[in-house]
PAPADREN-721611 format. One line per field, with one value per residue (C-alpha): residue number from 1; x, y negated, z; residue in one letter. Coordinates in steps of 0.05 Angstrom, whole numbers, always signed. Each point is the difference from the previous one (the first is absolute). Layout:
k [NUM|...];
X [X|...];
Y [Y|...];
Z [Z|...];
r [A|...];
This chain:
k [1|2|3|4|5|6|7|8|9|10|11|12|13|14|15|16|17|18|19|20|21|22|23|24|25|26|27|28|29|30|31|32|33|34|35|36|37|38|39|40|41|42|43|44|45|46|47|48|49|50|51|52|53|54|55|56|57|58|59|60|61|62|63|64|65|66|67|68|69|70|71|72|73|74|75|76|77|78|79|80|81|82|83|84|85|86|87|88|89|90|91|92|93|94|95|96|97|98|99|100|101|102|103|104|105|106|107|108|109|110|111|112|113|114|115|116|117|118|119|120|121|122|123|124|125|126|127|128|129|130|131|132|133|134|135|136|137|138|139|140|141|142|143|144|145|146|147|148|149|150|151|152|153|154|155|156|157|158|159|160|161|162|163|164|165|166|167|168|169|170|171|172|173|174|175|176|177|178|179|180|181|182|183|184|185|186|187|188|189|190|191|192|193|194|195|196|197|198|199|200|201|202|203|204|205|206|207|208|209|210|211|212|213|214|215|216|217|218|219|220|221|222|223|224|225|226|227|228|229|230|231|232|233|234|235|236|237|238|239|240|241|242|243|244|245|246|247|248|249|250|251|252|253|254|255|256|257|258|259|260|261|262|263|264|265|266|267|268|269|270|271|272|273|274|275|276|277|278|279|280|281|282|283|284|285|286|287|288|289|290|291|292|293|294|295|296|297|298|299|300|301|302|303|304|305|306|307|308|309|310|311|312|313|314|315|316|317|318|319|320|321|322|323|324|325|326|327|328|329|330|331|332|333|334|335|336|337|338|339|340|341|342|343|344|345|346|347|348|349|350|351|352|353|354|355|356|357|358|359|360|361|362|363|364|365|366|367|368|369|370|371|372|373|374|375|376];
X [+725|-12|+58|-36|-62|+14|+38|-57|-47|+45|+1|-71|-9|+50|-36|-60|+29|+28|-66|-40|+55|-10|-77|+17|+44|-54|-47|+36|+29|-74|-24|+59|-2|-84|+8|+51|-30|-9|+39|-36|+44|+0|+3|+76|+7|-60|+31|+61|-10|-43|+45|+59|-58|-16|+72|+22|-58|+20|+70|+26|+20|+71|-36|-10|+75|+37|-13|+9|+23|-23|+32|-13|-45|-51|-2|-80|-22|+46|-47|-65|-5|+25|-76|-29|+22|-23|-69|+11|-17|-69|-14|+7|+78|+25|+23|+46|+40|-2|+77|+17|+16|+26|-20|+61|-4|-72|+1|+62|-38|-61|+49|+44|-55|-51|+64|-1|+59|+3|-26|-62|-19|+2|-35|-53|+0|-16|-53|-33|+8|-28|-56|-46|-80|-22|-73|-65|+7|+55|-10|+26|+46|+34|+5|+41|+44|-8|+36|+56|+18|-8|+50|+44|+27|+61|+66|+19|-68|-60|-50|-41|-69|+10|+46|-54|-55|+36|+19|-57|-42|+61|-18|-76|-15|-5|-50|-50|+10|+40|-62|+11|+71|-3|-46|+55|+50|-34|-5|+49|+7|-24|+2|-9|-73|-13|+24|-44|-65|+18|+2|-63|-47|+33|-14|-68|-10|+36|-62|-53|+26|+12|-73|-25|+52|-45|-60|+6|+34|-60|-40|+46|-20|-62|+1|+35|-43|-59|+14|-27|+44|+15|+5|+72|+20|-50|+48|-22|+35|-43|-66|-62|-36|-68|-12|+54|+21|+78|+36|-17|-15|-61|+21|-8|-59|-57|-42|-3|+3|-65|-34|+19|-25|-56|-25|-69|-13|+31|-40|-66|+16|+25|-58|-48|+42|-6|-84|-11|-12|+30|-64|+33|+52|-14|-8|+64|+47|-52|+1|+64|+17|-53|+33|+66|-31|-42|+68|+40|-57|+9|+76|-23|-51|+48|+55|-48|-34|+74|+40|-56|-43|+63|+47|+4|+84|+4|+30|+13|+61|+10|+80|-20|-41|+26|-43|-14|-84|-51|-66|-2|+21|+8|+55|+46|+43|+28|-52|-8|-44|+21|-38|+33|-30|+29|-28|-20|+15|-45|+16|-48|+11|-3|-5|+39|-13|+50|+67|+36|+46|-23|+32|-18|+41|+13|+33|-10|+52|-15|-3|-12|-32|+12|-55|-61|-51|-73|-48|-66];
Y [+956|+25|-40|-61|+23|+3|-63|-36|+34|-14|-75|-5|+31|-57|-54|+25|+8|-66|-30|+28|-25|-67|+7|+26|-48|-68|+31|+5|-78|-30|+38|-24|-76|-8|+18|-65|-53|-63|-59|-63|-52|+16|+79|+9|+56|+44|-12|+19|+58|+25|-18|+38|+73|-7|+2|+57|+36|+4|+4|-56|-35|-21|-54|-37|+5|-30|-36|+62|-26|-1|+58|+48|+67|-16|-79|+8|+37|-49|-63|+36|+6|-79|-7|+48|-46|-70|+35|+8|-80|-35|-40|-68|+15|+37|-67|-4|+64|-14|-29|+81|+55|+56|+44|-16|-78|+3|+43|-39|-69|+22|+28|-62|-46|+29|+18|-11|-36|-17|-74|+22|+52|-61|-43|+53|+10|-75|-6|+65|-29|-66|+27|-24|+2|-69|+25|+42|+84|+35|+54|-51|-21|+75|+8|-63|+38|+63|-28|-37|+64|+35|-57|+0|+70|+21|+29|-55|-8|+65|-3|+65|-3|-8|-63|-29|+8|-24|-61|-14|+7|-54|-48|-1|-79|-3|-9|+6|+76|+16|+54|+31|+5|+28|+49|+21|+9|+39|+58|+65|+1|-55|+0|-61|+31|+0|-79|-7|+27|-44|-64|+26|+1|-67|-38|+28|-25|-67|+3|+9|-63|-42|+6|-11|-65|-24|+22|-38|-60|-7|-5|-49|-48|+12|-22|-58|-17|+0|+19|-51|-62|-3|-72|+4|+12|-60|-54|-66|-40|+30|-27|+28|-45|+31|+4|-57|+50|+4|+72|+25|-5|-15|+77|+25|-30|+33|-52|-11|+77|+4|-50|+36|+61|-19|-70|+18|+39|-61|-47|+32|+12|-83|-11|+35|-27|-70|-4|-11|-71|-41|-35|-21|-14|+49|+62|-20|+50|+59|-3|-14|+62|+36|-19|+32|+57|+10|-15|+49|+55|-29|+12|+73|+17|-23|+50|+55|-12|+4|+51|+43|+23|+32|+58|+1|-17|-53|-64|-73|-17|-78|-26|-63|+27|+1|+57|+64|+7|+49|+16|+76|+8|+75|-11|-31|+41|-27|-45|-51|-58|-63|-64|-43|-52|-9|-28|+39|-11|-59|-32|+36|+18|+76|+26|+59|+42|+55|+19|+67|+30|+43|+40|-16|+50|-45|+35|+70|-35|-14|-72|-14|-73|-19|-60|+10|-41|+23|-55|+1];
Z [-624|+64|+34|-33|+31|+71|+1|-26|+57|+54|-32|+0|+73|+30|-36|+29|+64|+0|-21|+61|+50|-24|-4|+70|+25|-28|+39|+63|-10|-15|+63|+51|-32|+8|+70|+12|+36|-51|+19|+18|+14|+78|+13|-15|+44|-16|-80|+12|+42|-47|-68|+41|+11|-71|-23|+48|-22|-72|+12|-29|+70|-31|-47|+61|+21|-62|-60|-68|-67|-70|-20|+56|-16|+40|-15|-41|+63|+41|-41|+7|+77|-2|-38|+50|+60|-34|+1|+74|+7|+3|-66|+41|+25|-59|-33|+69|-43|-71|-10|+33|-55|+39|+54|+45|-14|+26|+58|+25|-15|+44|+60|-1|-14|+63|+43|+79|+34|+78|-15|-40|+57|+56|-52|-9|+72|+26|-55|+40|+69|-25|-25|+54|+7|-19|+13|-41|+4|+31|-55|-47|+39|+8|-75|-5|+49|-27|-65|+25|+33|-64|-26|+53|-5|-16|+9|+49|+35|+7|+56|+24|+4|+81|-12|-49|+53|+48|-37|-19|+74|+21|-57|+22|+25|+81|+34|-53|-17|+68|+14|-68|+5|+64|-24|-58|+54|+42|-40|+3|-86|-50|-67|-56|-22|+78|-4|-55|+26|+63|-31|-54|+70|+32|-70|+19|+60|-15|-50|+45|+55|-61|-23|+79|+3|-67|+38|+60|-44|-32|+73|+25|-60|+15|+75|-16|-54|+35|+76|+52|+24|+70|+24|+17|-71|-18|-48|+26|-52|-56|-7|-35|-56|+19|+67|+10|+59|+16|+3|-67|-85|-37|-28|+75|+22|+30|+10|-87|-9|+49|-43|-60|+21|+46|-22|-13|+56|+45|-41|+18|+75|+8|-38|+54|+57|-25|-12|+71|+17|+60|+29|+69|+36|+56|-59|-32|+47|-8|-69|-9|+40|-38|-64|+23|+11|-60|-42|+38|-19|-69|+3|+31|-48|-50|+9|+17|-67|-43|+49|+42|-53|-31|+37|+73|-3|-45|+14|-36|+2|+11|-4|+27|+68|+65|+33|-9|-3|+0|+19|+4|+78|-10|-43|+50|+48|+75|-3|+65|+4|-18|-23|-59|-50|-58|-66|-71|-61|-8|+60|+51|+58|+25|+69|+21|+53|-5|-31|-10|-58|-55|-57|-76|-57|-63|-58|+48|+47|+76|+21|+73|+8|+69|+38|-40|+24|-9|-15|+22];
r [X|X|X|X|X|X|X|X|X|X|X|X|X|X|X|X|X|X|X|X|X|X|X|X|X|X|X|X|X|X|X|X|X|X|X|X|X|X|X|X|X|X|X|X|X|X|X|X|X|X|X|X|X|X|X|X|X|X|X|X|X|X|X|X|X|X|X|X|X|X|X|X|X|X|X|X|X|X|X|X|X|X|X|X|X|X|X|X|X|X|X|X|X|X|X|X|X|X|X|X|X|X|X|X|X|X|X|X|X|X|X|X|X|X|X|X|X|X|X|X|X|X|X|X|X|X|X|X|X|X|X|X|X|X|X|X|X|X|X|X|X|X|X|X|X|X|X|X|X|X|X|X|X|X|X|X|X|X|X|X|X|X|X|X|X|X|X|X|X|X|X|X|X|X|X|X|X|X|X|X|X|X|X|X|X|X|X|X|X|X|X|X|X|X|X|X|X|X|X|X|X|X|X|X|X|X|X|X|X|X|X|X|X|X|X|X|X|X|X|X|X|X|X|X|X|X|X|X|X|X|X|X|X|X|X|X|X|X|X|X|X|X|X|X|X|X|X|X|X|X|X|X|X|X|X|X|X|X|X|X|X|X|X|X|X|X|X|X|X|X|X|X|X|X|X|X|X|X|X|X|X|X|X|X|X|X|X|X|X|X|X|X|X|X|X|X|X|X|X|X|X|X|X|X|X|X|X|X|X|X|X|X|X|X|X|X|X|X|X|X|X|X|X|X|X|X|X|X|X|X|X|X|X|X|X|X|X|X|X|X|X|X|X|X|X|X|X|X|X|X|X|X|X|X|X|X|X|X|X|X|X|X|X|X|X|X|X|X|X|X|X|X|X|X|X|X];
């Protein structure tokens, strides 16, 4: 009875020793497998690095090494780490493994399958070197780079952080970044995060000049749009349907934009100029000279009325006129004297007595005008 005894005890005592080594031994196999990296189609290394800890961890290293049959002891275990690994894979390439049943028949599947020769390493490499910039951020540009390196090492091919660098400073397009690379070079240790803050502050300042380029862009349209023609750059074989004046479009002419704009005030100054009868001959010249004069204080009046009675600097700007005008002298600079006639708008005549340059800022931008003539 008591013989019976004890070997039931020691019987129970193994089972439960037994029992906690396995509880023991799960544990330490769901532990080593959740720290594998999962496998997503393109990280073959960081996979099976990680497969390879996991299985040296739990001791079971030899599954990897040769395939076990069905009858060996530790064939269930053998099956079991076979599911642990096929829950190694993303969702989307586990269908890549599903014709696999063993450990060994899947670990040697992923090794051959992802293995490096010579020829892949100098494919790999020439897709690096040819991966140029084609334009946009150099920080976008570097982690294009910084993945065909990651692709391109292996047991044929590895480049230290120094060889990357320097690569990658020699792959930089000349002469548009020659200052940045020279930069790179000249320093006594560089890292990739050093190349990376480098090319952060040059997208930067590529920024900045590409919003000035739009900036001053935008200006030029401007002075082309509306800047003043100089009669060299007159087109004589273009001729305008209102004025019936060569050089220039009914769309640039200032004679039908000052009608548009100033008709009525025109209308009442001709109107004035022409109530004074012609009663002789002799009179004829005075009035006539009188006339002029009363229309070219018309023509003054007319422009101090629409510009002068608003800010000191502004200015109309006429495409289709051939001389710079004002009437503020304190406005020009070098200023000589110098008497011109030249006609207005309408067709009168204006006296100038001086000319100089002067400065006018459209769109906050300096513009130098250069012969302004000031008009009495």
């Amino acid at each position: 009875m008591d013989s019976t005894m004890k070997k039931f005890m020691e019987m129970f005592v193994s089972m439960n020793s037994s029992r906690s080594s396995s509880e023991s031994n799960m544990g330490l196999e769901t532990y080593a497998f959740s720290q594998v990296t999962k496998y997503d189609g393109a990280n073959i290394k960081e996979w099976s690095s990680s497969v390879r800890s996991a299985f040296l961890t739990c001791g079971k290293e030899h599954f990897l090494r040769s395939e076990l049959p069905t009858g060996h002891p530790e064939y269930s275990l053998y099956q079991r780490y076979f599911g642990l690994m096929k829950f190694t894979f993303q969702p989307k390439v586990r269908d890549h493994v599903e014709h696999l049943k063993t450990v060994f028949q899947l670990w040697d599947y992923m090794t051959r399958f992802e293995k490096d020769n010579r020829a892949t390493a100098v494919r790999k490499y020439i897709k690096l070197v040819g991966t140029k910039y084609e334009g946009g951020e150099l920080r976008l540009w570097l982690e294009q780079l910084t993945a065909r390196f990651e692709d391109v090492e292996s047991e044929w091919l590895q480049n230290t952080e120094n060889s990357r660098c320097t690569i990658i400073i020699s792959m930089l397009p000349r002469p548009k970044f020659e200052r940045l690379a020279d930069r790179l070079t000249s320093r006594d240790s560089l890292t990739m995060k050093d190349i990376m803050n480098a090319f952060i502050e040059e997208d930067e300042k590529m920024k900045t000049v590409s919003s000035k380029h739009v900036s001053n862009q935008s200006v030029n349209v401007i002075k082309k749009k509306f800047n003043k023609k100089s009669s060299s750059s007159k087109r004589n074989d273009v001729k305008c349907d209102y004025c019936k004046r060569n050089g220039h479009t009914i769309d640039d002419c200032h004679k039908r934009y000052w009608d548009e704009h100033h008709k009525s005030s025109i209308s009442s100054s001709s109107s004035q100029s022409n109530s004074k009868p012609s009663t002789s001959s002799s009179s004829a010249s005075s009035k006539s000279s009188n006339a002029a004069s009363t229309s070219k204080h018309s023509v003054k009046s007319v422009i101090l009325k629409n510009v002068c009675n608003t800010k000191s600097d502004s200015w109309i700007l006429d495409s289709g006129s051939t001389t710079h005008v004002t009437f503020n002298e304190s406005v020009l600079v070098n200023a000589k004297s110098k008497r011109c006639e030249f006609e207005a708008a309408g067709g009168e005549p204006i006296i100038s007595t001086k000319i100089g340059d002067t400065v006018i800022h459209p769109n906050d931008n300096q513009l130098m005008l250069k012969n302004v003539a000031c008009g009495d």
